[in-house]
C-alpha positions as CSV (number, residue, x, y, z in Angstrom):
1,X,135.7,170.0,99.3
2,X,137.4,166.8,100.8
3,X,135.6,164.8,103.4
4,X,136.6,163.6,106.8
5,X,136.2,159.9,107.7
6,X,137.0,157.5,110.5
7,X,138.9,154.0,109.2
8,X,138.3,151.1,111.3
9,X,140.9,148.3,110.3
10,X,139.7,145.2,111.9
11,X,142.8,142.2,111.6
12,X,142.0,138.9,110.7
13,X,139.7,137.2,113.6
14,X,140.1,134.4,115.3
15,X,137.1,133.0,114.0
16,X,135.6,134.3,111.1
17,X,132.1,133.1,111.2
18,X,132.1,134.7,114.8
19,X,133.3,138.0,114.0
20,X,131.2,138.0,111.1
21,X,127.7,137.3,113.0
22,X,128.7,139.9,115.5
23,X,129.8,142.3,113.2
24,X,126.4,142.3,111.0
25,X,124.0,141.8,113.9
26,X,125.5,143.9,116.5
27,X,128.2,146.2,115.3
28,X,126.5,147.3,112.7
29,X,123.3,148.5,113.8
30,X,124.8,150.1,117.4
31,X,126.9,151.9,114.6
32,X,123.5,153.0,112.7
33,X,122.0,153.9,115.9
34,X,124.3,155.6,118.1
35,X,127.3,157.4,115.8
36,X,126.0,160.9,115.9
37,X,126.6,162.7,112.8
38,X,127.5,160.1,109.9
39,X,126.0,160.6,106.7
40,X,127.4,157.2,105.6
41,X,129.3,154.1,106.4
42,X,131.4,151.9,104.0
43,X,132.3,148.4,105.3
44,X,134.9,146.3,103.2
45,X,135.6,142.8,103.5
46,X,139.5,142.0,102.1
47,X,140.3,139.4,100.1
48,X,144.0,139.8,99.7
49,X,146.8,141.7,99.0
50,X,146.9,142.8,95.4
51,X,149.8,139.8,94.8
52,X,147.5,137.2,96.5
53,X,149.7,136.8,100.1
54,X,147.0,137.3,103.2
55,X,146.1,140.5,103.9
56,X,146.4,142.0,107.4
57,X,143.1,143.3,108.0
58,X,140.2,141.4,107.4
59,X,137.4,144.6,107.4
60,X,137.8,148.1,106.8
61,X,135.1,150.3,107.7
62,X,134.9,153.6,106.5
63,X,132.6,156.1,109.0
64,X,131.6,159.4,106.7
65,X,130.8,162.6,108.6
66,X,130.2,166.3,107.1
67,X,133.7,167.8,109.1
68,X,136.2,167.1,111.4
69,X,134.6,168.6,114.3
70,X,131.2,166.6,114.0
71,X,133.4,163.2,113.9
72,X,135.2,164.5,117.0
73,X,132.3,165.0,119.0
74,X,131.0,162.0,117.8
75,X,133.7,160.0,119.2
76,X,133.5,161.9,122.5
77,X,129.5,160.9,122.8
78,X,128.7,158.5,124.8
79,X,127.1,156.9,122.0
80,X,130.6,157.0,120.3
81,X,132.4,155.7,122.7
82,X,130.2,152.7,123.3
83,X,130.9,151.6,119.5
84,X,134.5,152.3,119.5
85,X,134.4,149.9,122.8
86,X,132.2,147.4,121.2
87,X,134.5,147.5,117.5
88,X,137.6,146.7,119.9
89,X,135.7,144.2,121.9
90,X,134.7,142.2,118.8
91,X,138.4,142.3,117.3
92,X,139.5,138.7,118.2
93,X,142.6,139.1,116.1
94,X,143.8,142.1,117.6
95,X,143.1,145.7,118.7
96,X,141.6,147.4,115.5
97,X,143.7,150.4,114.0
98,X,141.1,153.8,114.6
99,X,142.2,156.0,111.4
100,X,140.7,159.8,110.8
101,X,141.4,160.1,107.2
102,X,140.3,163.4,104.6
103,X,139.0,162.0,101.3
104,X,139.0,163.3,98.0
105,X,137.0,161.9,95.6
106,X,137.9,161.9,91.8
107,X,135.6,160.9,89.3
108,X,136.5,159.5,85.8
């Protein structure tokens, strides 16, 4: 059964070190505290693109939830809302992209 997932693409702050502190210390735990429904959350830091130019995003966080409709009303909660505010407020290079993605997962 594929999963559901929300994708936050953060670009590239303004300053890093910044970001960074307010990402770990804030971000992170509202995001532990007050997104209903996750069973898991997968934040990526990007190093580059594959041939070594900068990449455009400088985080990806990946928000798991058990179905589409749980993510929904989690983004709808008050809770939710006040995250997505504080992920955009955060993004000093830019509005981040807000993805809803299915995953399938194949194990070799």
């Amino acid at each position: 059964m594929a999963g559901i997932k929300l994708i936050v693409a953060y670009p590239t702050p303004k300053d890093v070190d910044a970001f960074e502190t307010r990402y770990n210390e804030e971000h992170i735990p509202m995001a532990a505290e007050k997104l209903a429904g996750k069973t898991k959350l997968v934040a990526s830091k990007i190093l580059s693109m594959a041939d070594g130019s900068p990449a455009p995003f400088y985080r990806i966080a990946e928000v798991h939830f058990p179905s589409a409709e749980v993510l929904q009303a989690c983004a709808e909660s008050e809770g939710g809302q006040e995250t997505i505010g504080h992920a955009i407020e955060i993004s000093t290079g830019g509005t981040p992209l807000f993805m809803v993605a299915e995953e399938e997962v194949i194990t070799f």
